[in-house]
N, C-alpha and C positions, 0 to 999 in steps of 0.2 A: 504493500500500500504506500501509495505519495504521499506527504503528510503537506507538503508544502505549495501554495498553490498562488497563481499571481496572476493577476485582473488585469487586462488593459481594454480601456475605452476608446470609445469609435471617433467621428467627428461630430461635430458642433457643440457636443456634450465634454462634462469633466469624470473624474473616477468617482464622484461623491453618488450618482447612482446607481452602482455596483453595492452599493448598504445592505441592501435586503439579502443578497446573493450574498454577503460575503459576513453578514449575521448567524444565517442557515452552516456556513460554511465552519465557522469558526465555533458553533455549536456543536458541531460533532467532531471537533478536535482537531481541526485544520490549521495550521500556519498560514494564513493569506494577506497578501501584500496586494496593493493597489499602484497601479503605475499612473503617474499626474503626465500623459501626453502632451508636450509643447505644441505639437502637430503644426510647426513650421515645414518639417521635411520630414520625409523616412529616415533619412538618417539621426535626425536629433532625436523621433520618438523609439528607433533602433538603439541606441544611447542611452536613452531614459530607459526603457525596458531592461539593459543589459545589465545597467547600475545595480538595479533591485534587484537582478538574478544573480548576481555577483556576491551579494551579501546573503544568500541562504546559505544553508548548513549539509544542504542536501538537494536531491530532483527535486523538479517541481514538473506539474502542469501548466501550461502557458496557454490562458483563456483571455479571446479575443473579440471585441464585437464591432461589427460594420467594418470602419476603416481598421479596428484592431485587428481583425483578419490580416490585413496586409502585413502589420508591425510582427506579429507572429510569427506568418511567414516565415519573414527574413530574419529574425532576430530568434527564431528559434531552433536553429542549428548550434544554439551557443550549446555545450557539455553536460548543462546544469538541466536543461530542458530533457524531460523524459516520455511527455505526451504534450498533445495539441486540443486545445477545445475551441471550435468556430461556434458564436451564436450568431446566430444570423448575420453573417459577417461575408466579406471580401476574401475568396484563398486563391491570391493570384499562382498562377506559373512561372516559370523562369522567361523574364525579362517584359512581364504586363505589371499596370500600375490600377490604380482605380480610376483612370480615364480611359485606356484602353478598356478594362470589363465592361463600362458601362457608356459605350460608344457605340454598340447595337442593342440597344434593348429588344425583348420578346415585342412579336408584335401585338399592340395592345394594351401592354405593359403601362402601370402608372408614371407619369413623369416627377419625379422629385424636385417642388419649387426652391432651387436652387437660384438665389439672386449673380448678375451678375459680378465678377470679382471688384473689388474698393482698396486700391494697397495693396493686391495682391494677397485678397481676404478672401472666405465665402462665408453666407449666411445662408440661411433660408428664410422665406417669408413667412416673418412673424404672421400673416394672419393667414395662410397655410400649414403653417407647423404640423400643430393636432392634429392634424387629416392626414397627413404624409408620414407623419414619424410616430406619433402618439396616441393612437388615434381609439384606445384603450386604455385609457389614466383616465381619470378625472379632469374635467373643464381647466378646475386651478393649476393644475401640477403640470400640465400640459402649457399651460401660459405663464408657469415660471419658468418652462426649461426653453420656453421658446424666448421672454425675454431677456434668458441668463447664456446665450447662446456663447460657446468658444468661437472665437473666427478659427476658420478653419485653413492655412497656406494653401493655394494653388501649389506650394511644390511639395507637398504633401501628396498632393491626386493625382501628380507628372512622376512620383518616385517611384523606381521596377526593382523587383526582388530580382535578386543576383542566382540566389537558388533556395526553391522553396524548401522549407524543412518537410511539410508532409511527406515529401519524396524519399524520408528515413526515418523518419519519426508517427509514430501511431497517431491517426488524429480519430478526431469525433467531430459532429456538427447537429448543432441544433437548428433544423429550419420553423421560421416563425408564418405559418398559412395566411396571414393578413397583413401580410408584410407589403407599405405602398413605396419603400424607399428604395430595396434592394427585393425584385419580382420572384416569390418562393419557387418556380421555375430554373431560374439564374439560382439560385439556391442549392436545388437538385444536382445541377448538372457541375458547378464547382465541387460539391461535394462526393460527386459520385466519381469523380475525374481524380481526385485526390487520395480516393479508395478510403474515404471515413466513416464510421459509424454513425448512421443517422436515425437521429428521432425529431421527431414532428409535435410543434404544438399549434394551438390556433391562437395567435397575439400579434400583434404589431410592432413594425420594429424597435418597439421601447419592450421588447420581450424581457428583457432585464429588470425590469420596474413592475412589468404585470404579473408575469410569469415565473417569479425568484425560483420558485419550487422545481421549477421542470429546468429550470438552466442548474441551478445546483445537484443534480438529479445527475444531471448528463455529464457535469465537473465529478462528480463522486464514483461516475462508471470510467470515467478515465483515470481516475486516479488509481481507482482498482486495478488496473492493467498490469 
């Protein structure tokens, strides 16, 4: 059994919603660290990740969501890393980024209000948010996270994994069925490509917030490994 396990968060969001999951986690006797994503570049949140992998005692699981997917990826070939867990997240290939994944969407597919970049930023539209990303919280919590939004770098969704870790390392993936941000589809097929163990919940991609239970669920079968 892994005893040690480490959170990283996707974009426009921080690690402070990983709580519920990392409650549950710590409940049944878990070591979990949460990674605070600069999310300027892959490589600073590859950096930031490594940091806190660097300072366990022992393996750990490297649980990723949305853009964390990506940060995993790549930053999970580090030694300490002994499994992979995607929550509705991004698990590119060697040499795609999260503009390449999501430069053909399914046809039909929701469009993620994505505002144009400011600085070299992105948001989403605050009055889209809830429908796109949250769309399964409550009215409030839903319109704090849209007006507590992290900017998110365009060279963060231009960065390509060098070589994915799935390609040695066990993963798992949880697909979220109401998912408007990232199409449970595109889901399927990253995770089935990656050869991961898949379970299915119906949530939206604030699955981490709705769903604590079925994502620590799926962290707890990887850790088993």
């Amino acid at each position: 059994m892994i005893r040690n396990i480490v959170l990283v968060h996707g974009g426009f969001v921080d690690g402070s919603g990983w709580q519920a999951v990392y409650d549950l986690l710590v409940a049944d006797g878990f070591r979990v660290s949460v990674v605070q994503n600069p999310t300027l570049s892959l490589a600073g949140d590859v950096a930031a990740t490594h940091q806190v992998v660097d300072g366990l005692d022992g393996p750990c699981v490297l649980v990723g969501h949305s853009y964390g997917g990506v940060v995993i990826s790549e930053a999970g070939t580090h030694p300490n890393v002994a499994a992979l867990a995607y929550i509705a997240a991004f698990a590119p290939d060697k040499g795609e980024s999260v503009n390449t994944l999501i430069a053909d969407p399914p046809p039909g597919a929701p469009v993620p209000p994505i505002l144009p970049p400011v600085n070299g930023f992105l948001f989403l539209d605050r009055d889209k948010f809830a429908a796109a990303f949250a769309g399964d919280l409550p009215a409030g919590q839903a319109a704090f996270m849209a007006d507590s939004q992290v900017p998110w770098g365009v060279d963060a969704l231009g960065g390509t994994v060098s070589e994915p870790a799935w390609r040695a390392k066990p993963s798992w993936y949880l697909v979220a069925t109401d998912d408007r941000m990232i199409p449970p589809p595109a889901q399927h097929v990253m995770a089935q490509r990656a050869g991961a163990t898949v379970a299915e919940t119906p949530a939206s991609h604030s699955v981490y917030l709705s769903q604590p239970a079925a994502v620590a669920d799926l962290i707890r079968q990887a850790a088993a490994s």
